[in-house]
C-alpha positions in Angstrom: -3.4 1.2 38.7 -4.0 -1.6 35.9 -2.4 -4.8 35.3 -0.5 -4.4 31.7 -1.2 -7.8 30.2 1.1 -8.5 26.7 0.1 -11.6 25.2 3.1 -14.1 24.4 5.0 -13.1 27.8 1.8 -15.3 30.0 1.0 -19.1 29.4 -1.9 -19.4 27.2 -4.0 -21.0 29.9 -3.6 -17.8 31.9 -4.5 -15.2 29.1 -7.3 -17.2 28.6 -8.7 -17.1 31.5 -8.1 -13.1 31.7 -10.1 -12.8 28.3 -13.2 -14.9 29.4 -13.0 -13.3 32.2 -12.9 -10.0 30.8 -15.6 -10.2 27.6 -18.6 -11.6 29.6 -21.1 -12.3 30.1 -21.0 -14.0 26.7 -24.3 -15.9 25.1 -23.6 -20.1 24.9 -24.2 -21.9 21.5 -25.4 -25.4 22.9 -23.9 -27.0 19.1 -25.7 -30.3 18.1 -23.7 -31.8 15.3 -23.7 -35.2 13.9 -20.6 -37.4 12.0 -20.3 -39.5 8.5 -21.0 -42.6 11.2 -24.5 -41.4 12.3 -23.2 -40.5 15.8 -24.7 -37.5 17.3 -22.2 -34.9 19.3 -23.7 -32.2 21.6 -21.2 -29.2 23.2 -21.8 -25.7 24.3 -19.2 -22.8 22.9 -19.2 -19.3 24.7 -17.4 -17.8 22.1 -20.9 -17.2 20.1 -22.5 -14.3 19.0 -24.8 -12.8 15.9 -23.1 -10.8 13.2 -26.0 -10.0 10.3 -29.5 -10.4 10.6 -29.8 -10.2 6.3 -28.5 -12.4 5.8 -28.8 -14.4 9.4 -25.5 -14.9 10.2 -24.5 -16.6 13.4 -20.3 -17.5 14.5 -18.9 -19.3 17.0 -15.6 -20.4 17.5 -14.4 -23.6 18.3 -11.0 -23.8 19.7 -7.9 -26.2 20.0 -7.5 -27.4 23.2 -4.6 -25.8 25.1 -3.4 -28.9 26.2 -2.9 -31.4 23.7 -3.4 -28.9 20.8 -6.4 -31.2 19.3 -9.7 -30.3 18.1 -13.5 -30.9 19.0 -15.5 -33.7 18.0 -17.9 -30.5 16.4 -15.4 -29.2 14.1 -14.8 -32.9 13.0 -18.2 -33.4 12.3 -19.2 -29.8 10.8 -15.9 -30.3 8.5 -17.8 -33.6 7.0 -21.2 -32.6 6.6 -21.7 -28.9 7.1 -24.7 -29.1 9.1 -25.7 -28.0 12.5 -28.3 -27.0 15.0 -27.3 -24.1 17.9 -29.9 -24.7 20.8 -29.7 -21.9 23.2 -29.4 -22.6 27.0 -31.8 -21.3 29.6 -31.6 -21.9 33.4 -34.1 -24.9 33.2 -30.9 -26.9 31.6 -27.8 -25.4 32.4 -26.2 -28.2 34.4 -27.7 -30.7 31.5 -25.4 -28.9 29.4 -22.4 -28.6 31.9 -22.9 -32.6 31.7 -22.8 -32.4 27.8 -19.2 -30.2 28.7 -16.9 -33.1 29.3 -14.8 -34.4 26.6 -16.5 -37.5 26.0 -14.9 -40.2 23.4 -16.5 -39.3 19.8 -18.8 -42.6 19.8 -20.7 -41.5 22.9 -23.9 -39.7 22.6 -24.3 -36.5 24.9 -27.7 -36.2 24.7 -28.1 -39.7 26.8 -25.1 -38.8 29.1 -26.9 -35.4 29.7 -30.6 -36.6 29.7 -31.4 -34.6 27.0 -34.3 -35.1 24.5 -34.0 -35.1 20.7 -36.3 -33.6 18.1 -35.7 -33.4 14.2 -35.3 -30.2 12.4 -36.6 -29.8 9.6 -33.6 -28.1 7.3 -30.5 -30.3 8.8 -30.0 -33.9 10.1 -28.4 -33.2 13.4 -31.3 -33.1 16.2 -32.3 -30.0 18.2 -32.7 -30.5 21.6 -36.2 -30.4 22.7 -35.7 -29.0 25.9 -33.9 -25.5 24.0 -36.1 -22.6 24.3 -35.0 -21.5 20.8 -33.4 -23.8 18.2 -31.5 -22.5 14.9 -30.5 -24.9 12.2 -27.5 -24.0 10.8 -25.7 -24.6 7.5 -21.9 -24.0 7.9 -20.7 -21.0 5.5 -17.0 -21.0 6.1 -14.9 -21.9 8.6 -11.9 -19.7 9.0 -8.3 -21.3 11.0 -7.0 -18.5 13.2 -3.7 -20.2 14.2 -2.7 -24.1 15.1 -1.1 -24.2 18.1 -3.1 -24.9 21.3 -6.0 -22.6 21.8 -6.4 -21.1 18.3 -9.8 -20.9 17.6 -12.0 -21.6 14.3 -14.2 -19.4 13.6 -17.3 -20.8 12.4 -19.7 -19.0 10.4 -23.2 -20.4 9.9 -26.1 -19.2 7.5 -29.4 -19.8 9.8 -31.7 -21.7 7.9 -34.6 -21.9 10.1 -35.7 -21.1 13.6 -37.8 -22.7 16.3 -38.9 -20.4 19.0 -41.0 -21.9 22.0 -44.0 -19.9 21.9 -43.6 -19.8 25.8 -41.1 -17.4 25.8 -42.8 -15.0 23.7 -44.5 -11.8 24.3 -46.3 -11.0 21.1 -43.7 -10.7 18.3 -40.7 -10.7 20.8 -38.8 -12.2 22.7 -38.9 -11.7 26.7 -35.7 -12.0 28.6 -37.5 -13.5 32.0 -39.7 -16.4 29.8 -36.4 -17.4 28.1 -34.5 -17.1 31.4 -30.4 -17.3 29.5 -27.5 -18.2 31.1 -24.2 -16.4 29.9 -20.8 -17.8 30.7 -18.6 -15.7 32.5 -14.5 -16.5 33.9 -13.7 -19.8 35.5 -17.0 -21.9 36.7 -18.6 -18.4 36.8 -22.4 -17.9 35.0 -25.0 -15.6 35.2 -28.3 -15.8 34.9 -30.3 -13.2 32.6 -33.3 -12.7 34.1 -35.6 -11.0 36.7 -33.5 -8.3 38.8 -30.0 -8.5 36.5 -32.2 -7.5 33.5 -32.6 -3.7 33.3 -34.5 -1.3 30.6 -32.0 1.2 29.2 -32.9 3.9 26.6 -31.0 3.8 23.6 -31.8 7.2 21.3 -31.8 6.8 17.3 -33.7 9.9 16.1 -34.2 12.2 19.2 -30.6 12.8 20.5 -29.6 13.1 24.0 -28.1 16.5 25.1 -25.1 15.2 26.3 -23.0 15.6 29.5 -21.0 19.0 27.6 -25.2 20.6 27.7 -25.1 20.2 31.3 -24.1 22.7 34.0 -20.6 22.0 35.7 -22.6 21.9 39.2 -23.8 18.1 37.7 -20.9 17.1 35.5 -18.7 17.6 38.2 -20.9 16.7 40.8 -19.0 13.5 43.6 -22.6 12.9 44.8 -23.6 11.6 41.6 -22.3 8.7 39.7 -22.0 8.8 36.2 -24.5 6.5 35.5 -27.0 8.9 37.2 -25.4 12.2 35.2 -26.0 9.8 32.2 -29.5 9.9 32.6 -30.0 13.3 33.1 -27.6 14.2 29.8 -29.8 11.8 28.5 -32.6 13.9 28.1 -33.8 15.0 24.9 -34.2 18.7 26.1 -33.5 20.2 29.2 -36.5 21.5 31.1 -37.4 24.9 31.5 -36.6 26.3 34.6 -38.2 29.5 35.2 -41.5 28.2 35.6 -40.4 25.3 38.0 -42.1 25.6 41.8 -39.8 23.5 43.9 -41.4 22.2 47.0 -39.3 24.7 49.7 -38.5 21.8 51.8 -36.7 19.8 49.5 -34.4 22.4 48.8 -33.9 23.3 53.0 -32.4 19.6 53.2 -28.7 18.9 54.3 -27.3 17.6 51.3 -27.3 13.8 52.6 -30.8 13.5 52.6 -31.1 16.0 49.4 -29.4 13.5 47.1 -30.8 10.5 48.6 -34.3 12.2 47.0 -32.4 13.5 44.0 -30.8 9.4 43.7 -34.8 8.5 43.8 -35.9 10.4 41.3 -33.2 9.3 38.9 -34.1 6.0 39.8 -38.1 6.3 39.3 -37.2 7.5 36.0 -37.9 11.6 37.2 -34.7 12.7 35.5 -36.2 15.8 34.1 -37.6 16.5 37.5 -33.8 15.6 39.1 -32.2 17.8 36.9 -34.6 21.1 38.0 -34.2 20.3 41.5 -30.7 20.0 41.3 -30.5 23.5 39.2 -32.8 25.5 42.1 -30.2 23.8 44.8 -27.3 25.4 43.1 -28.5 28.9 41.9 -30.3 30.0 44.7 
């Protein structure tokens, strides 16, 4: 059973929180902006993502707040000069940033209430923050309105001018998710850290297709031992392997099936999906 959820019957505040909660985790652009008076502003957005690599194209939105149906001290200053810098947010500063959160007046400086260290760009005149494992200064592109009542958002579309990478998070021309160490924002006070055992490899296919779960026998697709994660990664085999020549060791196969599909479970999870798949076919046909 599902909750039916129709926007416009629910306070704002609520729907919200049922769409961050809902779409995450989602990536945080740490925005460093700076106003006509010289003062710096420094504020992280979840609603952030990349759109076009040619040209680089990064968006975030920035949206009214619910309560008092204002805007952000960023869209003010973005609106006067069109410059920006998004530092991304690893776990070394996360609670710097949650500092940099609050709705400070528009004078003070969040890098000093957050203990945060500038650095100049080159491109832009906002500063990066030094501590940032990647840095991307940003020229604004457009800024699209998408309502004005209290928690319409603005979408904000930036050209990326240049990049700074810490060559610490780097593994040759890449980079790797456990050096850079992200946080996502989730629902509520909720985070996540992307890193070590919440990071998994997944094959994704571009030229050499999977066979699919309709190339598999019904004694898998319909199989309640199995999740379908696991059927997924034996339809996501390239070929299925031939079975007349296979030599199953006996005593596999004499196994109640408990302990059959806890070894069946290890294979998939060793990455033996071929070899899964051939056991599983001499279990049933015999």
């Amino acid at each position: 059973m599902k909750r039916i959820i129709t926007p416009g019957t629910i306070p704002t505040r609520d729907l919200h929180q049922y769409i961050i909660g809902a779409i995450a985790p989602r990536p945080i652009a740490f925005v460093s902006s700076r106003d006509e008076s010289g003062n710096d502003n420094l504020a992280p957005y979840s609603f952030f993502n990349a759109f076009s690599s040619n040209p680089p194209i990064v968006v975030f939105s920035s949206n009214r707040r619910v309560s008092k149906n204002t805007t952000k001290d960023t869209l003010h200053n973005i609106r006067a000069n069109g410059e920006l810098v998004i530092n991304m947010v690893n776990y070394a500063m996360v609670r710097q940033m949650s500092i940099a959160s609050a709705e400070y007046a528009p004078e003070v400086d969040e890098f000093e209430k957050s203990g945060l260290h500038k650095e100049a760009g080159e491109l832009v005149a906002p500063p990066m923050v030094a501590e940032a494992p990647v840095n991307m200064e940003c020229r604004v592109k457009d800024i699209i309105a998408l309502g004005d009542q209290g928690g319409a958002g603005h979408l904000i579309i930036c050209d990326v001018l240049k990049l700074h990478i810490d060559e610490t998070v780097l593994d040759g021309d890449r980079i790797d998710p456990h050096k850079i160490d992200l946080m996502g924002r989730m629902g509520r006070t909720y985070y996540v850290r992307a890193s070590g055992n919440a990071v998994s490899s997944i094959y994704q296919p571009v030229t050499d297709l999977p066979v699919g779960f309709d190339a598999l026998p019904s004694f898998i697709t319909n199989n309640s031992w199995l999740t379908g994660n696991e059927i997924a990664m034996i339809a996501g085999l390239t070929v299925l392997p031939d079975t007349a020549n296979f030599e199953p060791d006996a005593e596999i196969l004499k196994l109640d099936e408990n302990e059959f599909y806890i070894r069946i479970k290890g294979m998939l999870q060793n990455g033996e999906a071929a070899l899964a798949f051939l056991y599983l076919y001499k279990y049933y046909t015999l």
